[in-house]
C-alpha positions in Angstrom: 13.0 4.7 12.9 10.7 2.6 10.8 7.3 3.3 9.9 5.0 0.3 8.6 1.5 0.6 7.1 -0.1 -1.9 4.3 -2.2 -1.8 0.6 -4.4 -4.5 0.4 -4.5 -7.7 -0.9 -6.3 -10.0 -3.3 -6.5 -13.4 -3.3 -8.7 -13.0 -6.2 -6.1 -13.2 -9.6 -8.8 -10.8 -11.6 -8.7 -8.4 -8.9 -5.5 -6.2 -9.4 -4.2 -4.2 -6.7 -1.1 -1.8 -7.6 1.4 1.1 -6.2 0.8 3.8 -7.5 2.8 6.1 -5.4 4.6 5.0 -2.7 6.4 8.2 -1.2 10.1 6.9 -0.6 9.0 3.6 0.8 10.1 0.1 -0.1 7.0 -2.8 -0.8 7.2 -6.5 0.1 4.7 -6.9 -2.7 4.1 -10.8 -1.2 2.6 -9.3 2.3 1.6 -5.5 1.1 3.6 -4.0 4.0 5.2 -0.9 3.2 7.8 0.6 5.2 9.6 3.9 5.9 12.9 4.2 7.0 13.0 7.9 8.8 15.4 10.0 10.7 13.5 12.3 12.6 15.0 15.3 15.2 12.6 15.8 18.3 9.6 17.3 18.0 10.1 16.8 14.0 6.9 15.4 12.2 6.5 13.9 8.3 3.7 13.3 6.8 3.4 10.4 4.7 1.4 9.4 1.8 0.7 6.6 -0.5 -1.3 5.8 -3.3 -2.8 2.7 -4.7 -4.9 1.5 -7.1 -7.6 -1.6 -7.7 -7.9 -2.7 -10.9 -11.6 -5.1 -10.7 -13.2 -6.7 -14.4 -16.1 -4.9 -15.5 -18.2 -8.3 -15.0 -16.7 -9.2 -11.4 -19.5 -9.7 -8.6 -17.8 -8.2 -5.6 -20.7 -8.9 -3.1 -19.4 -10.7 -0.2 -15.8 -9.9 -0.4 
């Protein structure tokens, strides 16, 4: 079974978005999609957790993003 979730994305080349922690998954780093490739017995559950970080210039207005 997969499992998909996303980190976001800039458009914006000063704002930085990284993985930090991205607990067994794989990253198409052009679409932000993460995704999980589980095998799960019934009634088994995982939780799963990812970090990320964003990375924005001191100076950078970020009003109407």
């Amino acid at each position: 079974m997969d499992v998909t979730d996303q980190i976001p994305l800039s458009e914006d080349p000063d704002i930085k978005i990284a993985l930090i922690n991205g607990d067994g998954s794989s990253l198409d780093a052009e679409t932000g999609i993460l995704v999980w490739d589980l095998s799960l017995k019934a009634n088994e559950s995982k939780k799963l957790k990812f970090t990320y970080e964003v990375r924005v210039p001191k100076n950078k207005n970020l009003a109407g993003l």
